[in-house]
LOTOR-278505 format. One record per residue (C-alpha): residue in three letters; x, y, z; residue number from 1. Coordinates in Angstrom, 2 decimals, decimal comma, always signed. Example, Ala and Ser with C-alpha at 12.3 -4.5 7.8 and 13.67 -1.06 7.14 Angstrom:
2
+------+---------+---------+---------+-----+
: code :      px :      py :      pz : pos :
+------+---------+---------+---------+-----+
:  ALA :  +12,30 :   -4,50 :   +7,80 :   1 :
:  SER :  +13,67 :   -1,06 :   +7,14 :   2 :
+------+---------+---------+---------+-----+
This chain:
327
+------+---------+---------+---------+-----+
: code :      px :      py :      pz : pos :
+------+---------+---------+---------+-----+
:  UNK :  -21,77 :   +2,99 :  +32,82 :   1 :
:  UNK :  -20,32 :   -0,10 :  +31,29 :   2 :
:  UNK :  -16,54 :   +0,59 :  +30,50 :   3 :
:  UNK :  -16,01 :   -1,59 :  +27,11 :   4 :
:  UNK :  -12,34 :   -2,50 :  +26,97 :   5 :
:  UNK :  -11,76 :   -0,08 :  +29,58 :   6 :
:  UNK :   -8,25 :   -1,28 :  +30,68 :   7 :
:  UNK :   -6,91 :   -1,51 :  +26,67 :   8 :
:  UNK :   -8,73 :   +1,58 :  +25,54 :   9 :
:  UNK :   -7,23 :   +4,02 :  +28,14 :  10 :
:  UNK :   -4,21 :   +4,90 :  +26,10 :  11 :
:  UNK :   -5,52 :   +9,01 :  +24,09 :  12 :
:  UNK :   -2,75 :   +7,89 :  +21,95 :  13 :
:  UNK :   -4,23 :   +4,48 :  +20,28 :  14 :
:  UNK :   -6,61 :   +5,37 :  +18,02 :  15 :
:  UNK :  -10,09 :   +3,70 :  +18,11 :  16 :
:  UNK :  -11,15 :   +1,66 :  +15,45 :  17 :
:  UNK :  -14,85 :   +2,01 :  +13,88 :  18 :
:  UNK :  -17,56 :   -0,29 :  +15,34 :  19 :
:  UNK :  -19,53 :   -1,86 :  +12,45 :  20 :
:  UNK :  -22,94 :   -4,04 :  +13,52 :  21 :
:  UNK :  -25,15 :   -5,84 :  +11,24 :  22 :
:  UNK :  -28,86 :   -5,58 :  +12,34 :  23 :
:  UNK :  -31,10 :   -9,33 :  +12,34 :  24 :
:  UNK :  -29,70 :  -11,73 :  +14,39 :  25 :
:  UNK :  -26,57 :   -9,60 :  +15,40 :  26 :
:  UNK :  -28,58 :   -6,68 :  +17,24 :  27 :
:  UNK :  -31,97 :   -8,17 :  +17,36 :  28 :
:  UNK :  -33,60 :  -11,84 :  +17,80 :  29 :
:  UNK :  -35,53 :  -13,88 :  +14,79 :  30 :
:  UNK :  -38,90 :  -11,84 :  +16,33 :  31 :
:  UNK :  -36,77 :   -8,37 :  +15,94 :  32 :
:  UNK :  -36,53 :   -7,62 :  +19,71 :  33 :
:  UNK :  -33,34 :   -6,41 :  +20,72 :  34 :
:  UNK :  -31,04 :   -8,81 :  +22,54 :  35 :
:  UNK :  -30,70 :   -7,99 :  +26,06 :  36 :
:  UNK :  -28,17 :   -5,62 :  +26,79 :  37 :
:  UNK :  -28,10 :   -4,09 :  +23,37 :  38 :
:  UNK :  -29,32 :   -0,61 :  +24,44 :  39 :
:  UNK :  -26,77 :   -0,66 :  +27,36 :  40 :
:  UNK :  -23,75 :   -1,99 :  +25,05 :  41 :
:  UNK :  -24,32 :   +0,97 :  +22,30 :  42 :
:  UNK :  -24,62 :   +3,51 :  +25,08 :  43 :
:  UNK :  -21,49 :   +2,72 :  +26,55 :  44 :
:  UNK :  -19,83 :   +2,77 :  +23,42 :  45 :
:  UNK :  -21,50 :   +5,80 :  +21,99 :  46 :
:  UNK :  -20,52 :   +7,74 :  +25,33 :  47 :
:  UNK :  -17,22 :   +6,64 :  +25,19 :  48 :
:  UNK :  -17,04 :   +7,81 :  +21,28 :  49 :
:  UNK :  -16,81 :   +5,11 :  +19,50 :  50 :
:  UNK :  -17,78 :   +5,64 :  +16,19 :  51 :
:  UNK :  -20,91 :   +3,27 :  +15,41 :  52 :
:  UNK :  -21,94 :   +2,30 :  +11,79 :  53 :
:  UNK :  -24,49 :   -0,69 :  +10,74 :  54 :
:  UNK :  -24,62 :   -2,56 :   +7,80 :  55 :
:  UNK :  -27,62 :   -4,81 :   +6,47 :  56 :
:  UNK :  -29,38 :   -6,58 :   +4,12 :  57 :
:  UNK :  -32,50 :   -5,44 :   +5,90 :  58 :
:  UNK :  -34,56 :   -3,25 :   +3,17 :  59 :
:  UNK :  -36,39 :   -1,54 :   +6,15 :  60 :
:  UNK :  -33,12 :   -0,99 :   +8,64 :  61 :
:  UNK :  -33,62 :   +2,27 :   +9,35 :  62 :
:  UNK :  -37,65 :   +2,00 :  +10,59 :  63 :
:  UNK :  -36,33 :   -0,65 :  +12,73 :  64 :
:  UNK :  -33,54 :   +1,09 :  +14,26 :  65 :
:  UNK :  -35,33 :   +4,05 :  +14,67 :  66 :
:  UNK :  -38,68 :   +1,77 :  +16,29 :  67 :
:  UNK :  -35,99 :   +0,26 :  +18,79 :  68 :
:  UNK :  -34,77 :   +3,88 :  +19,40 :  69 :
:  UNK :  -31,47 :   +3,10 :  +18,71 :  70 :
:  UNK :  -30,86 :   +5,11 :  +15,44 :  71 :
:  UNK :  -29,03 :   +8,08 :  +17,67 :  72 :
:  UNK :  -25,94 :   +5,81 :  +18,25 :  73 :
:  UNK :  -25,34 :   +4,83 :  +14,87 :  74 :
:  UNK :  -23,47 :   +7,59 :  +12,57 :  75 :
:  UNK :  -23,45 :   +5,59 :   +9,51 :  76 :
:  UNK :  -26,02 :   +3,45 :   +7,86 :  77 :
:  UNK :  -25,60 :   +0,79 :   +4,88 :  78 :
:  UNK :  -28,69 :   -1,59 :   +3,65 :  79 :
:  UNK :  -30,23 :   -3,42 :   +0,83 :  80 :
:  UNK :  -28,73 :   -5,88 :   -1,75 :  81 :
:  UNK :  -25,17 :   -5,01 :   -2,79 :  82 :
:  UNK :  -22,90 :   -6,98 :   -5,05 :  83 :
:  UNK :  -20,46 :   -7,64 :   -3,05 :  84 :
:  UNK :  -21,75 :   -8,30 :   -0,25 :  85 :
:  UNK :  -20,90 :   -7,08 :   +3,06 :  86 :
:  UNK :  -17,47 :   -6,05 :   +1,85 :  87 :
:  UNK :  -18,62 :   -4,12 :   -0,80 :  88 :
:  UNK :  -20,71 :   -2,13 :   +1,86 :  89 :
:  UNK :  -18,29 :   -1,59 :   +4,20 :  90 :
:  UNK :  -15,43 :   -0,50 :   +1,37 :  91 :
:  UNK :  -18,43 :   +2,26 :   +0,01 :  92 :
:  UNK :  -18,44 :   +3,63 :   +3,43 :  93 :
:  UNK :  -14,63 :   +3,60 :   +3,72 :  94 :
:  UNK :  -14,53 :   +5,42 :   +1,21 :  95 :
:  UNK :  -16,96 :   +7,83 :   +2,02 :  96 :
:  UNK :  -15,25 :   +8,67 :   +5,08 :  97 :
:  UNK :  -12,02 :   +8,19 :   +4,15 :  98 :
:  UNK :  -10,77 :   +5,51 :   +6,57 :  99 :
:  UNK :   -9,29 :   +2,22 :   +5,93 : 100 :
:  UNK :  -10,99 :   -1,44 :   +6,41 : 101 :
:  UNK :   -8,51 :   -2,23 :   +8,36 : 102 :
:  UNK :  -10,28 :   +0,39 :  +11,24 : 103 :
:  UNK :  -13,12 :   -1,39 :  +10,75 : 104 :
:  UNK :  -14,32 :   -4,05 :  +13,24 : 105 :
:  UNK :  -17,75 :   -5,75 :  +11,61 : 106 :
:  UNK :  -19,64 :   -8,00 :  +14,33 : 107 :
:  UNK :  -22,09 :  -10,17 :  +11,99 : 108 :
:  UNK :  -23,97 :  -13,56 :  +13,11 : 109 :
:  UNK :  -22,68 :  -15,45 :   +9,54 : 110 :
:  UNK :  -19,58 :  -17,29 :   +8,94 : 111 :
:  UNK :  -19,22 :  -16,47 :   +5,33 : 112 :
:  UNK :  -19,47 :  -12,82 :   +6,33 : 113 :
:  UNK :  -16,88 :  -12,36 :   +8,49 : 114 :
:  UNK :  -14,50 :  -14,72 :   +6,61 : 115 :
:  UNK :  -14,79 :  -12,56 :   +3,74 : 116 :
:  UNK :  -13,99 :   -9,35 :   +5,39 : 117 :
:  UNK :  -10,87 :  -10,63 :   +7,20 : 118 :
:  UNK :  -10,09 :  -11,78 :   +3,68 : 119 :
:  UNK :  -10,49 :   -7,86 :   +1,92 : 120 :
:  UNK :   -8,14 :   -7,05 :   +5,08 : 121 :
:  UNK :  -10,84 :   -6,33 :   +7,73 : 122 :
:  UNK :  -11,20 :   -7,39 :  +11,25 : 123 :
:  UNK :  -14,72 :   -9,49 :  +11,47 : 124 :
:  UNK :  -15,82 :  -11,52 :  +14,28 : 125 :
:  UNK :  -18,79 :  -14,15 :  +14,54 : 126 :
:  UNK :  -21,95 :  -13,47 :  +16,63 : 127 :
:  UNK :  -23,84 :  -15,89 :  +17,86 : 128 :
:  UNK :  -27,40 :  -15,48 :  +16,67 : 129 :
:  UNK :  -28,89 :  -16,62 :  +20,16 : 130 :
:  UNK :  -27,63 :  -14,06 :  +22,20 : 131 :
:  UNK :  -26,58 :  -11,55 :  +19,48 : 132 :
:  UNK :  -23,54 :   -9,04 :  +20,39 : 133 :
:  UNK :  -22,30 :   -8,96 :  +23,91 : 134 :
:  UNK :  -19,73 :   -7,32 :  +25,91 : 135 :
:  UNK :  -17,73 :   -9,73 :  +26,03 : 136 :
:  UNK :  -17,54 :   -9,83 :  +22,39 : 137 :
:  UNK :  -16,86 :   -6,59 :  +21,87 : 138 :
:  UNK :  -14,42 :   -6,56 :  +24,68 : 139 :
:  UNK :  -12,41 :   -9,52 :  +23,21 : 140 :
:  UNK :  -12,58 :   -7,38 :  +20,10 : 141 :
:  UNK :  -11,35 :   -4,23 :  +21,25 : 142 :
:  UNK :   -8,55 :   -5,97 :  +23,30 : 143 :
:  UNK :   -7,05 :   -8,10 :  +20,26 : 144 :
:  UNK :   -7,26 :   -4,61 :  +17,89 : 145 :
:  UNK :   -5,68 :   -2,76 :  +20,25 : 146 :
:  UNK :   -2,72 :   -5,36 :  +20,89 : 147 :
:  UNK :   -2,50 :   -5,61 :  +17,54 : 148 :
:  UNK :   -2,01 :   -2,32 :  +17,13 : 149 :
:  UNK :   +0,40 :   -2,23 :  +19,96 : 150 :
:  UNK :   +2,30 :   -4,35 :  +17,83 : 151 :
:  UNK :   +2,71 :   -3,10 :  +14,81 : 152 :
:  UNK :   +3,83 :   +0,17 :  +16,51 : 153 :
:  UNK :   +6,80 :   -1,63 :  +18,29 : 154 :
:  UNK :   +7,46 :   -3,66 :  +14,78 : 155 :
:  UNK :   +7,59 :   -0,16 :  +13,33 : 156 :
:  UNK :   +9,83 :   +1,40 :  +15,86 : 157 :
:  UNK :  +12,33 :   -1,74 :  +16,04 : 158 :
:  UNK :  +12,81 :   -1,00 :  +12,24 : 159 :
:  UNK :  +13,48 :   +2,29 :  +12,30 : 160 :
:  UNK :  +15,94 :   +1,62 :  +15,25 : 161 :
:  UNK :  +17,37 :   -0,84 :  +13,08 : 162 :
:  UNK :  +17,68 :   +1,48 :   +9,92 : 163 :
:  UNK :  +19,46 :   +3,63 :  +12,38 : 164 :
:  UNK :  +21,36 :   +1,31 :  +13,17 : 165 :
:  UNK :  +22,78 :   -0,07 :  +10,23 : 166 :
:  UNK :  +25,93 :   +0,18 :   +9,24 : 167 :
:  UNK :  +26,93 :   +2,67 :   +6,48 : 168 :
:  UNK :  +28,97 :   +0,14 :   +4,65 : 169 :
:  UNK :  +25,89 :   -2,04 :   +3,82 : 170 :
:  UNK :  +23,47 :   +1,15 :   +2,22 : 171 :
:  UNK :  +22,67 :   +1,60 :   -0,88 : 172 :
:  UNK :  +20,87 :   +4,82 :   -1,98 : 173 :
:  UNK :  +18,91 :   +4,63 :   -5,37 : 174 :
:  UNK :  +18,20 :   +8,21 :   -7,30 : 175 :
:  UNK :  +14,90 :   +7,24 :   -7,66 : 176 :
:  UNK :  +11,28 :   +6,66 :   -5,58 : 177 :
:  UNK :   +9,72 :   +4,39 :   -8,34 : 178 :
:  UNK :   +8,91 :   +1,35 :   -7,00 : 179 :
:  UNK :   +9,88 :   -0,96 :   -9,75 : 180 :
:  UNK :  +12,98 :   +0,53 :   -9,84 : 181 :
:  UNK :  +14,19 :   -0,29 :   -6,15 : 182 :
:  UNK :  +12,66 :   -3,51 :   -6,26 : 183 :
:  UNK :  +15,28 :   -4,46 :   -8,85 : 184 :
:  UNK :  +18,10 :   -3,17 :   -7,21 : 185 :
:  UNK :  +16,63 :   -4,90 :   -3,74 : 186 :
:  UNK :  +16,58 :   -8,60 :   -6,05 : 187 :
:  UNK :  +19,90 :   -7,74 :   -6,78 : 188 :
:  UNK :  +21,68 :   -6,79 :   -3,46 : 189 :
:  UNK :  +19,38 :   -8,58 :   -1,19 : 190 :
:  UNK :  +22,24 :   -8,51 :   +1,61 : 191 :
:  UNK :  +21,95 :   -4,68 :   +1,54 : 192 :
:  UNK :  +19,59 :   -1,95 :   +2,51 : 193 :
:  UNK :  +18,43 :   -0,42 :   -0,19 : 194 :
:  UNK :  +16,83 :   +2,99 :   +0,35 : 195 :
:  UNK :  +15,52 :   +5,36 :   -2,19 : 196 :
:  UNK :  +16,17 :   +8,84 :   -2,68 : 197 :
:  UNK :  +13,77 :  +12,03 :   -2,45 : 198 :
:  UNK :  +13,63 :  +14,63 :   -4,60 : 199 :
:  UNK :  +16,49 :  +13,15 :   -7,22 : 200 :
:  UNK :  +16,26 :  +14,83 :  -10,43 : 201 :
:  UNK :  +18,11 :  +13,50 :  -13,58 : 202 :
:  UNK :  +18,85 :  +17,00 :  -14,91 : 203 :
:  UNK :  +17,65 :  +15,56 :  -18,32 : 204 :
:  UNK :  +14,36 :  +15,73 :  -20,59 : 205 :
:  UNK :  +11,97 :  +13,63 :  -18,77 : 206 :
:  UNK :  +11,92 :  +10,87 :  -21,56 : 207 :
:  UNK :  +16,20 :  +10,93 :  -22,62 : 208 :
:  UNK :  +16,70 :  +10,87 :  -26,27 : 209 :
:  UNK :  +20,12 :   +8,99 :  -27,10 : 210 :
:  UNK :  +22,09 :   +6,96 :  -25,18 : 211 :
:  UNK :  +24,64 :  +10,14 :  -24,47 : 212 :
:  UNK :  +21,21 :  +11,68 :  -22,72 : 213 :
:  UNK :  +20,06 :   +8,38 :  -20,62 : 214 :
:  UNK :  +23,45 :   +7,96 :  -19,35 : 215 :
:  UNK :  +23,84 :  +11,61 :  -18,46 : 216 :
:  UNK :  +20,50 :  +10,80 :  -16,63 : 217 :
:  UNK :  +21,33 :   +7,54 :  -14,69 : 218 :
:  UNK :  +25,14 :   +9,75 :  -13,85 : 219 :
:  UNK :  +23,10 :  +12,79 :  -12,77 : 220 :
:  UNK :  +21,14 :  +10,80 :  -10,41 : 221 :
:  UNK :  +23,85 :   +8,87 :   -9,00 : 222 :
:  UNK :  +25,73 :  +12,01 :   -7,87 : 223 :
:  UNK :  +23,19 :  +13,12 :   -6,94 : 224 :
:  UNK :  +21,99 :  +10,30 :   -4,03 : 225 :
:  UNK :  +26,10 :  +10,33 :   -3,15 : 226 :
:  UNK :  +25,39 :  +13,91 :   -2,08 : 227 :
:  UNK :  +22,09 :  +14,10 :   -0,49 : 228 :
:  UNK :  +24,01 :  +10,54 :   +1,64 : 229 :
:  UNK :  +27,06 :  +10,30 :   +1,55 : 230 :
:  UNK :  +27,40 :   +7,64 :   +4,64 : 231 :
:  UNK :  +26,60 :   +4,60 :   +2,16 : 232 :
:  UNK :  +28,50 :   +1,84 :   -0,16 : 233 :
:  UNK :  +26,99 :   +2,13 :   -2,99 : 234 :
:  UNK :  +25,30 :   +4,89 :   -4,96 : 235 :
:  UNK :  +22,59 :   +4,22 :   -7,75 : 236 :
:  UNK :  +21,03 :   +5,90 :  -10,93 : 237 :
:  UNK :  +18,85 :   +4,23 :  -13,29 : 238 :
:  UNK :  +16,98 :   +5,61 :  -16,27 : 239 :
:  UNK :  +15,00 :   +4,36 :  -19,66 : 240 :
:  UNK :  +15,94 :   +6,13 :  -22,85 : 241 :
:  UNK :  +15,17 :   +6,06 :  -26,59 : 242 :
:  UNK :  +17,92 :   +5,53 :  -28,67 : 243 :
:  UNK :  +17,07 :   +5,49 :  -32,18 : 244 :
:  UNK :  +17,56 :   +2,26 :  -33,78 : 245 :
:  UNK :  +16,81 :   +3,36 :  -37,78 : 246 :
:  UNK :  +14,92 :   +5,80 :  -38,86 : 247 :
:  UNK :  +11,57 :   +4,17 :  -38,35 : 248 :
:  UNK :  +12,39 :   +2,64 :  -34,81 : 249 :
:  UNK :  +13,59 :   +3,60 :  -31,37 : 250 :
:  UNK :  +14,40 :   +1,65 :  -28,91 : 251 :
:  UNK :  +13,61 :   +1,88 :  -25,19 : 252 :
:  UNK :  +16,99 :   +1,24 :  -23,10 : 253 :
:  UNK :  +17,94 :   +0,81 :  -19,28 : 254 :
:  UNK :  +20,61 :   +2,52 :  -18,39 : 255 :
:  UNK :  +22,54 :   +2,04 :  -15,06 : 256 :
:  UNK :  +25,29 :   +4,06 :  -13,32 : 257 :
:  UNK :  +26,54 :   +2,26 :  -10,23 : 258 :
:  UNK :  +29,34 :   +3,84 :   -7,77 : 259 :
:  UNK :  +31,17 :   +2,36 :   -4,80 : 260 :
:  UNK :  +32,37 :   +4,01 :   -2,27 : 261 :
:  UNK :  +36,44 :   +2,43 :   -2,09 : 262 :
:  UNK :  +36,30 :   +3,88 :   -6,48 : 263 :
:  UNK :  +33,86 :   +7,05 :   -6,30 : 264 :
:  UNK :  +35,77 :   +8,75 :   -8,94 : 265 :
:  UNK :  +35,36 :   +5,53 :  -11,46 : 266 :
:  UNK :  +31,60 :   +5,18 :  -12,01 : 267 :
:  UNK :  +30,49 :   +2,00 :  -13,41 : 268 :
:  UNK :  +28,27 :   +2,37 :  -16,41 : 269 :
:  UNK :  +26,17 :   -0,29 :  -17,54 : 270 :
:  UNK :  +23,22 :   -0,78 :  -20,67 : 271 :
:  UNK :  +20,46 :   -3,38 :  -20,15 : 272 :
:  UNK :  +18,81 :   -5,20 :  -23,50 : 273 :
:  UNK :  +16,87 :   -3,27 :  -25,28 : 274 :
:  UNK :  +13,05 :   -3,06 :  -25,76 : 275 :
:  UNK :  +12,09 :   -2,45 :  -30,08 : 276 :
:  UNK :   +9,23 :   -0,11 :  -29,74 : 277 :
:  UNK :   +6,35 :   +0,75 :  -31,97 : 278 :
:  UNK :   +7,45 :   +4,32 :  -32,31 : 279 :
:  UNK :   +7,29 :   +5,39 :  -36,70 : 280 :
:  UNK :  +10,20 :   +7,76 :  -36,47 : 281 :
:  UNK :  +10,88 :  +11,28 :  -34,87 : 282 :
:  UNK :   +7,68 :  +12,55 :  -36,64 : 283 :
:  UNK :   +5,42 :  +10,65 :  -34,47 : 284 :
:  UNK :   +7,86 :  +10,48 :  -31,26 : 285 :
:  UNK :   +5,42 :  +12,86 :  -29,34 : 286 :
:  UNK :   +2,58 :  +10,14 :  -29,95 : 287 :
:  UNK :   +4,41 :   +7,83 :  -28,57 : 288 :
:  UNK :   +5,43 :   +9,36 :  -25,40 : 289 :
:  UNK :   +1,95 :   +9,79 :  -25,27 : 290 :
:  UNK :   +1,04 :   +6,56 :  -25,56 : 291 :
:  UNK :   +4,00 :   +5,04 :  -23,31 : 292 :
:  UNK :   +2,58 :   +7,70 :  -20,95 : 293 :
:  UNK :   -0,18 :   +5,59 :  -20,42 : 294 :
:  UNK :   +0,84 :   +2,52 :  -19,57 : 295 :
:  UNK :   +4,15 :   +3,87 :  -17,02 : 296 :
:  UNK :   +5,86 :   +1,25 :  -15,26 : 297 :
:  UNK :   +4,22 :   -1,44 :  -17,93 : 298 :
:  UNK :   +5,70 :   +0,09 :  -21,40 : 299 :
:  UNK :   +8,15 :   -3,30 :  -21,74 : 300 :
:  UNK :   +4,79 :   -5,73 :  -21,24 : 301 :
:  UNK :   +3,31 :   -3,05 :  -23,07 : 302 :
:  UNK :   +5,48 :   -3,78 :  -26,40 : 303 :
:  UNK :   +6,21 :   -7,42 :  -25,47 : 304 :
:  UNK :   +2,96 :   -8,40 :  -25,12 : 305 :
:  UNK :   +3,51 :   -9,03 :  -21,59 : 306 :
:  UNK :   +6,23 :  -11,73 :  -22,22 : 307 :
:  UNK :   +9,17 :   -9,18 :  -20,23 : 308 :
:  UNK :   +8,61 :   -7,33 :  -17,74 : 309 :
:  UNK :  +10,37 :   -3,83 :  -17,20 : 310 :
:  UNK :  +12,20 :   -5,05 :  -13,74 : 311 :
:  UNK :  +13,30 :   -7,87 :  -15,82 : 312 :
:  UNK :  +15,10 :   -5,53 :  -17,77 : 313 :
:  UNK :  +15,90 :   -3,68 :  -14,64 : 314 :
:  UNK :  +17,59 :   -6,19 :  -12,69 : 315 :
:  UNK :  +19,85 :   -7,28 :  -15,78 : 316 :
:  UNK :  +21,42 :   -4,03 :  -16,07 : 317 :
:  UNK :  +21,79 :   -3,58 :  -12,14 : 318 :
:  UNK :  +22,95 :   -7,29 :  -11,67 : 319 :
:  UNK :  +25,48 :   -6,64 :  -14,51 : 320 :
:  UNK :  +26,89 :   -3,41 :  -13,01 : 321 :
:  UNK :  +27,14 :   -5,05 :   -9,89 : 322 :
:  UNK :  +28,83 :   -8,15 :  -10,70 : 323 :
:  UNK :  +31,06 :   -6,41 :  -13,02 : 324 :
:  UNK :  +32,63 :   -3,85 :  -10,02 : 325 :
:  UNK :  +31,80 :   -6,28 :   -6,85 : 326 :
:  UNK :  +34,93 :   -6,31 :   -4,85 : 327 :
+------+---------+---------+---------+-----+
């Protein structure tokens, strides 16, 4: 038995990454005989259980495959004309199957091809159409996934050894997972580590009416990170309210409560600019939660017409409270 990428594939622990072939000129010549070796190479692979898919523009893949008796080793199938291309293939049968194309490894005789699925984020390399796939090929394949795979596992472990590592006195902890949210706060304290808390709840109405509300929000939050970890520098809570602005208007207002450790008793409380929304009074205040509802982390492009954006606002309030309390 040929042992493809034997001596990277030993490891039970690396997982192995899909095997995607295109059919003319990859598998088979311009006459549609299979290249020598083909049979041999997608045995191997199959016994070693590789997952197998193949993608073409061939209308009649399947006959041919099946003429060629090959059809056994393949699991999943993709042909005719897609928009797309080969990408858009391959991402329908990602999908599918619920894998990444990043697991994917297409082998395809065309340029264009496999530069466009290294571009989606795929891993693509170029056949050439007089011999078709090889071993080596494959091998050279298999060895590069798997170091890059090796890789990013050691990238990932340094990091968390260095989160471990870090010193309390340069964490900040953010009552909050939203992602626009800690990106401000990173922008702003970009010599920290900024890490955001689980489970945080503000302890108010899920869309704060009045600044009293928002504040008791941002406050609630803040405690909240200082006691779910305490080993930190700085504590965090950040929240959007509606203040009324006349009886026809509210408007939408950032709110941010920022603690140090060396004054944990003296909060600093901070209020960002504030958004004029489209809201027609208390009457119709549901509607518009309904409608801000919709658009989430956008509402301030949302009722700006896309001239401020909501970490904008964000990292005004948090730069303000920071530079207002920075020792």
């Amino acid at each position: 038995m040929i042992k493809v990428g034997s001596e990277q594939t030993s490891s039970s622990e690396m997982a192995k990454p899909i095997l995607v072939f295109d059919y003319d000129e990859t598998l088979v010549d311009s006459g549609n005989h299979l290249h020598q070796g083909i049979p041999e190479l997608l045995s191997s692979l199959f016994a070693q259980k590789y997952t197998l898919w193949i993608v073409s523009f061939n209308e009649r893949l399947f006959q041919r495959i099946a003429k060629h008796q090959i059809v056994q080793y393949f699991s999943q199938t993709a042909n005719g004309f897609h928009f797309g291309g080969k990408v858009a293939m391959l991402n329908r049968l990602c999908e599918q199957n619920k894998v990444s194309l990043a697991d994917c490894i297409l082998f395809d005789d065309m340029q264009r091809h496999v530069d466009e699925v290294r571009e989606a984020g795929g891993n693509a390399y170029l056949v050439p159409f007089q011999t078709g796939v090889t071993q080596e090929i494959v091998d050279q394949a298999l060895s590069q996934h798997n170091k890059n795979a090796d890789s990013n596992t050691k990238i990932a472990t340094k990091q968390e050894k260095e989160e471990e590592a870090v010193e309390e006195d340069r964490n900040i902890f953010v009552g909050t997972e939203n992602a626009v949210k800690l990106r401000a706060v990173r922008e702003i304290f970009p010599d920290y580590k900024v890490v955001g808390c689980k489970g945080v709840q503000s302890g108010v109405s899920s869309q704060p009416i009045g600044l009293e509300e928002t504040i008791q929000g941002a406050k609630n939050r803040a405690l909240a990170c200082m006691k779910q970890q305490p080993n930190a520098c700085v504590w965090i809570g950040l929240e959007n309210g509606l203040i009324e602005y006349q009886p026809s208007t509210f408007h939408d207002v950032p709110v941010c409560v920022l603690i140090w450790a060396h004054t944990p008793t003296y909060p600093v409380i901070t209020i960002g600019p504030r958004v004029i929304t489209s809201c027609n009074g208390r009457a119709n205040l549901q509607s518009y939660q309904n409608e801000i509802a919709q658009v989430d982390n956008r509402v301030v492009e949302y009722f700006t017409a896309g001239h401020v954006t909501r970490l904008e606002l964000l990292r005004s309030v948090v730069k303000i409270a920071r530079y207002t309390t920075n020792p």
